[in-house]
C-alpha positions as CSV (number, residue, x, y, z in Angstrom):
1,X,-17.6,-11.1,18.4
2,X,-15.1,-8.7,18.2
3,X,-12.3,-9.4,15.9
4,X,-8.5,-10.7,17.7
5,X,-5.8,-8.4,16.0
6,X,-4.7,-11.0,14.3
7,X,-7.2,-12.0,12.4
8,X,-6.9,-8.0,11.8
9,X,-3.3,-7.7,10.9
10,X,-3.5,-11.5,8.4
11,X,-7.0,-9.7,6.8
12,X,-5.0,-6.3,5.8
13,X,-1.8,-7.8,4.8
14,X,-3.6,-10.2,2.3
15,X,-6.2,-7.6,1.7
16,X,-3.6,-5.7,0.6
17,X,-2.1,-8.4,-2.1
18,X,-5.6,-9.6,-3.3
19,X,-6.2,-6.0,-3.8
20,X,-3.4,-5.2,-5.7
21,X,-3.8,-8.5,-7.7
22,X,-7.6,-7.8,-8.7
23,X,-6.6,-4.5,-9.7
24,X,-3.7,-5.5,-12.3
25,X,-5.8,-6.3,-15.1
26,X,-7.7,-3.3,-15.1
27,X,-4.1,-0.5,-14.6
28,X,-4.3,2.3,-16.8
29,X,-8.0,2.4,-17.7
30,X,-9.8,5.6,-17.3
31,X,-13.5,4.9,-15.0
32,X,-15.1,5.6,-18.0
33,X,-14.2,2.2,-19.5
34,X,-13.5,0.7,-16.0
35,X,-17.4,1.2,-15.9
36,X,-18.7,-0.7,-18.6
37,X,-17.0,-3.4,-16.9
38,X,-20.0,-5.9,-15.7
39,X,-18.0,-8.3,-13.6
40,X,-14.7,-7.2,-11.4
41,X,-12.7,-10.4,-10.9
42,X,-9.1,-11.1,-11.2
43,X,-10.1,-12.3,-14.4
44,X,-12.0,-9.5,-16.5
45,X,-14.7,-10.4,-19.1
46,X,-13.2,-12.1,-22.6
47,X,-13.7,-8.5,-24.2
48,X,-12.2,-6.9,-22.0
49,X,-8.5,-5.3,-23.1
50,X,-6.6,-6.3,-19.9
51,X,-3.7,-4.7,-19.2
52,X,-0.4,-6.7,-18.4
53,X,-1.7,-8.9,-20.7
54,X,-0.1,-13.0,-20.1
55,X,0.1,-12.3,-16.2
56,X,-1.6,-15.1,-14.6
57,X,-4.8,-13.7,-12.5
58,X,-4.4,-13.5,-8.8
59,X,-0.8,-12.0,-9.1
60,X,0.2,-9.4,-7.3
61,X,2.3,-6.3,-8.4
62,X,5.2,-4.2,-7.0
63,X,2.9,-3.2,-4.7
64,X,2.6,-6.3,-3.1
65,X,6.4,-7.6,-3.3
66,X,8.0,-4.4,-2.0
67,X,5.3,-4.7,1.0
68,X,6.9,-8.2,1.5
69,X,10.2,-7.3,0.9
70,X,9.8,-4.4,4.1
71,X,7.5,-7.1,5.9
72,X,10.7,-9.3,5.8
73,X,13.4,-6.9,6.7
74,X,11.2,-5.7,9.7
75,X,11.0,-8.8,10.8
76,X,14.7,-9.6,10.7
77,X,15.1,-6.4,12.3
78,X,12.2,-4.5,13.9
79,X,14.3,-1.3,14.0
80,X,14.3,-1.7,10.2
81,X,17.9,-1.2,8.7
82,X,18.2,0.0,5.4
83,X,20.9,-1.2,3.9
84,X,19.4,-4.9,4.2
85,X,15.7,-3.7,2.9
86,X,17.4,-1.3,-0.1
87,X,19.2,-5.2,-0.7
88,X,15.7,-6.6,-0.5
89,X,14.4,-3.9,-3.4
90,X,17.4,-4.6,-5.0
91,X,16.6,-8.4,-5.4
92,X,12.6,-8.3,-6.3
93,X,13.9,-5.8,-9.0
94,X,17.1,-7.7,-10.2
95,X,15.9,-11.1,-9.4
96,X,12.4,-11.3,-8.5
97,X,12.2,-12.0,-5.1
98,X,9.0,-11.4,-3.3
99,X,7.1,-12.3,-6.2
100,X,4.9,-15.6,-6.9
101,X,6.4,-16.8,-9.9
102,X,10.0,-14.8,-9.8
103,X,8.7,-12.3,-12.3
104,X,9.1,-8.2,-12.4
105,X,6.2,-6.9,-14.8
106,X,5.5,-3.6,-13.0
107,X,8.0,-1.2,-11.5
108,X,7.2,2.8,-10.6
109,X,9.0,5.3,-12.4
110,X,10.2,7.0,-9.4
111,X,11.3,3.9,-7.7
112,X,13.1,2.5,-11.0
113,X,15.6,6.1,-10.3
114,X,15.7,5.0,-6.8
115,X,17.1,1.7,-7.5
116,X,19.2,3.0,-10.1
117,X,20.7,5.5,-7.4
118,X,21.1,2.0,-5.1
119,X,23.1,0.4,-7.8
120,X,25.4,3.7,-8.0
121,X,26.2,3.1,-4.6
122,X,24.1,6.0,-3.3
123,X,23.2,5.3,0.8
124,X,19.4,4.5,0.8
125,X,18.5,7.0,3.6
126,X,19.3,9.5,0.6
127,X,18.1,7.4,-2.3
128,X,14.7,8.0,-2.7
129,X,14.2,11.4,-5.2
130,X,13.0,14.6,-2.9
131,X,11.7,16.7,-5.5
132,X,8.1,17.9,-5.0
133,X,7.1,16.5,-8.3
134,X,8.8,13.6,-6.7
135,X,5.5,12.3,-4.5
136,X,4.1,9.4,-6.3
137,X,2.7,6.3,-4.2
138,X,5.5,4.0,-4.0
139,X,6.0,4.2,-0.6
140,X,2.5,4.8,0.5
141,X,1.4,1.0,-1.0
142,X,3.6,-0.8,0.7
143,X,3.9,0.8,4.0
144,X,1.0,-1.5,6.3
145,X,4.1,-3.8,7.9
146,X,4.8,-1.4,9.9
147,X,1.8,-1.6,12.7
148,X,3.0,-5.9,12.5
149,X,6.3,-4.8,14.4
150,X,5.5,-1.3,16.3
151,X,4.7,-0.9,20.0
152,X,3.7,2.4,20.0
153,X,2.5,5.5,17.9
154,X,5.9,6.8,18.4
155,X,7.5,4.3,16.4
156,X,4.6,3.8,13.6
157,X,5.5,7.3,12.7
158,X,9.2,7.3,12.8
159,X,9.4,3.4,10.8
160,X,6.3,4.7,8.5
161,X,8.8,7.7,7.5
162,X,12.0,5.9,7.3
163,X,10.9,3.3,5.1
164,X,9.7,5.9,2.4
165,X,13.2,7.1,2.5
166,X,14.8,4.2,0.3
167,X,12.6,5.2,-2.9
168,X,10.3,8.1,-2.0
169,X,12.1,11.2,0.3
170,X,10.0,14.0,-0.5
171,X,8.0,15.2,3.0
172,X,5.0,14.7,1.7
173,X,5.6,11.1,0.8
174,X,6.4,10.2,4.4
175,X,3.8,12.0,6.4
176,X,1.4,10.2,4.3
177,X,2.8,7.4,4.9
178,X,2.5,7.9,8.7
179,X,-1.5,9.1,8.4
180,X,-1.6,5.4,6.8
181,X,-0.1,3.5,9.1
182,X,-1.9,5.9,12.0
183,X,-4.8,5.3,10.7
184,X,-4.2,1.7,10.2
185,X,-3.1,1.0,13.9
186,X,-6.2,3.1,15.2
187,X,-8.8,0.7,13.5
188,X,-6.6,-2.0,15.0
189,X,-7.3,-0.5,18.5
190,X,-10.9,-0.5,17.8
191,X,-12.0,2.9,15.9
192,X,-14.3,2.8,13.4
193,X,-12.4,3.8,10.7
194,X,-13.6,7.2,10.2
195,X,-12.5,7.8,13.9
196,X,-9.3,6.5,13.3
197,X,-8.7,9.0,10.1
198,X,-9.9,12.0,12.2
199,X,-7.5,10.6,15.2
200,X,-4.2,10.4,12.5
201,X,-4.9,13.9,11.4
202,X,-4.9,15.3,15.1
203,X,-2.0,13.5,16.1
204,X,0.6,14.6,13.5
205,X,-1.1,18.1,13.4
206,X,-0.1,17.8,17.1
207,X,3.0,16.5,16.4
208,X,4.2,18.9,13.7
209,X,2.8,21.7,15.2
210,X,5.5,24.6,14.8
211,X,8.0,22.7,12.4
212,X,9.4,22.2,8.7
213,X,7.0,19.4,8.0
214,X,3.9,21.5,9.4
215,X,3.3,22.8,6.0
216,X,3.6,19.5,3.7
217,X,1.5,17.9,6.2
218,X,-1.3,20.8,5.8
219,X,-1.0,20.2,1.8
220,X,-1.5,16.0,2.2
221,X,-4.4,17.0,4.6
222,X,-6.4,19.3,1.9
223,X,-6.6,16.6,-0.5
224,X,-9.8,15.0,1.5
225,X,-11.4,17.9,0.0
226,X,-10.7,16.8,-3.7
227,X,-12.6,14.2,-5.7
228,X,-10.9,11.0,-6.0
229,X,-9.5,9.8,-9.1
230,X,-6.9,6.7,-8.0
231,X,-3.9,8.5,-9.3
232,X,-0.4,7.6,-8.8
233,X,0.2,10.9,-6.7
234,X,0.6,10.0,-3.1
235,X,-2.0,12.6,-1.6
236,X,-4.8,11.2,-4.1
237,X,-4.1,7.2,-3.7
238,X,-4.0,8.0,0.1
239,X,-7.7,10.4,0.3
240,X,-9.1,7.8,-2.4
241,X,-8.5,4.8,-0.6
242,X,-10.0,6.4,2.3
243,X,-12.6,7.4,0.4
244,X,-13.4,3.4,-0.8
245,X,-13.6,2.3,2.9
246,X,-15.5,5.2,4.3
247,X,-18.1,4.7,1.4
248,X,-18.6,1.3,1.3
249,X,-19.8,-1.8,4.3
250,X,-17.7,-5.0,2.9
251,X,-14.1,-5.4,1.7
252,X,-15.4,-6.6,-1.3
253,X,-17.0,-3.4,-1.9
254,X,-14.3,-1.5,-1.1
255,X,-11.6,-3.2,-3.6
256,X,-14.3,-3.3,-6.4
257,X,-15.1,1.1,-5.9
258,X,-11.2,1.1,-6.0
259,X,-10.7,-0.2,-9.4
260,X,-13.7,1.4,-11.2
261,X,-12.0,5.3,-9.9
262,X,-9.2,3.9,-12.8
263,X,-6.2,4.6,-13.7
264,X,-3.4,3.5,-10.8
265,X,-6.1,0.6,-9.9
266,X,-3.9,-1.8,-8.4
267,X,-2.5,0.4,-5.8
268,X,-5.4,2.0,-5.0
269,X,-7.2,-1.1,-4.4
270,X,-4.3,-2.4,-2.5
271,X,-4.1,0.7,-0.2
272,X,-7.7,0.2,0.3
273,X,-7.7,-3.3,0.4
274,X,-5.2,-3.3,3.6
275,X,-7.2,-0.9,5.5
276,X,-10.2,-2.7,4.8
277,X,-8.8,-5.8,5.4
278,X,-8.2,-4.6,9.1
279,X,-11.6,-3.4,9.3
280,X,-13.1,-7.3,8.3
281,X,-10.6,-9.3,9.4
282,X,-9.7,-11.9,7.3
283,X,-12.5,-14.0,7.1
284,X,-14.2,-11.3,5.3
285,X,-12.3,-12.0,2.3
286,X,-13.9,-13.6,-0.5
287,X,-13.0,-17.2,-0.4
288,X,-13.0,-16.9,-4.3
289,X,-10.2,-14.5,-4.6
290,X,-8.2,-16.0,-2.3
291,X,-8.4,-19.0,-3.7
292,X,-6.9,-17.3,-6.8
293,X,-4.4,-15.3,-5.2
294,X,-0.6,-17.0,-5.9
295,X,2.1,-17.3,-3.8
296,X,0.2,-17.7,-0.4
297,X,2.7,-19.8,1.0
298,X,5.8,-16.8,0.9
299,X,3.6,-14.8,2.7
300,X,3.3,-17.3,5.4
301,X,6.8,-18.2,5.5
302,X,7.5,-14.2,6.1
303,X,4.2,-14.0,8.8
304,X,6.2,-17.0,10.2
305,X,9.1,-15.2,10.7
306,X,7.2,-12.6,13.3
């Protein structure tokens, strides 16, 4: 039976957070040791050196917080202002919001300057660093709320963009962004998901055709032709999440080649883990993790909200 777009949208938003959460134990290992590994669970093997060590398994990251804290201001105001989502930011990183247990153990460099810019009183449209060195992931792994609120391609593009603004302003950061969420709400529509990559790459080359961006875009497009290696640049975590799905048949599969690429393993199993979340549906997630993952019941309180 095919799957309702619900049980699509519910599958990659908690695909998203169970794969962040898996992959926060195993953060900063290279493949080489991720390999050895036997067993990839939220809780490694006794031997292994876990990273973020006294964080209780099944919690996810910053990756999954700031996607709540933009799931939440989208869907008090589907236009998304910024002011009230910089505030949300502002309170998982001061207070803990969006979080299970009201703890901040894991914060991007780049976004930390961000929010200190906020806290200067800097307006968030113009918060986020635009640097070219300046293109980490930040924006990238939290961007899937978008396709819960948009109507139209249109839209995906111009809310997947404007919501990298706050922490992440650099070009690059946004298209990428957009060929996420694209690619997202084109397996949502019913493309296999290799369809739906090609279909995200012709429409912004159609859209930016002739202009500024043409050129950035061109650069995020060349990195399908590099290996993947889960880093925390934003062209890499994008081509190597999309290298998980397209190389694997199960979410579980998908999450588990995430983490073993090492290094930024929770937000390239949480990248991956939305997409293939909408691919599965929910019911493809492993009861097991889910089971495991904390703070179920925010994220229903916020899906309530839509």
């Amino acid at each position: 039976m095919p799957l309702s777009p619900q049980a699509r949208l519910r599958g990659g938003l908690f695909g998203l957070l169970i794969g962040d959460a898996l992959g926060v134990p195993y953060e900063f290992h290279s493949a080489v040791s991720i390999s050895t590994v036997s067993r990839i669970e939220m809780a490694p093997p006794p031997d292994f050196e876990r990273t973020h060590d006294g964080v209780p398994p099944g919690t996810w990251s910053d990756d999954g917080a700031q996607t709540l804290a933009l799931l939440d201001a989208l869907a008090r105001d589907r236009e998304l202002d910024l002011e009230m989502f910089a505030g949300n930011l502002q309170d998982w990183f001061h207070r803990g919001a969006f979080t299970p247990d009201g703890k901040v153990f894991d914060v991007g460099l780049q976004t930390q300057r961000a929010l200190q810019q906020l806290a200067s009183g800097v307006a968030p449209a113009v918060a986020g660093p635009v640097d070219e060195r300046d293109n980490g992931n930040g924006s990238l792994m939290r961007c899937l709320p978008v396709i819960m609120v948009t109507t139209s391609h249109e839209e995906i593009i111009r809310l997947a963009c404007k919501q990298s603004l706050v922490t992440h302003g650099h070009a690059r950061s946004q298209l990428c962004c957009a060929l996420y969420c694209l690619t997202a709400v084109g397996i949502l529509e019913n493309m296999s998901a290799a369809d739906a990559v090609r279909a995200a790459e012709d429409e912004l080359l159609t859209r930016y055709a002739g202009t500024a961006e043409e050129a950035e875009l061109k650069v995020a497009l060349d990195g399908r032709f590099d290996a993947p290696q889960g880093s925390g640049y934003v062209v890499d975590s994008f081509w190597s999440a999309i290298h998980c799905l397209l190389s694997t048949r199960s979410y579980e599969d998908c999450v588990k080649r995430a983490i073993t690429l090492g290094n930024d393993t929770d937000t390239t199993a949480a990248v991956a883990g939305g997409l293939a979340g909408i691919v599965y549906g929910e019911e493809a997630l492993p009861a097991r993790w889910l089971a495991t993952l904390r703070g179920k019941e925010i994220v229903e309180r916020l899906l309530a909200k839509l």
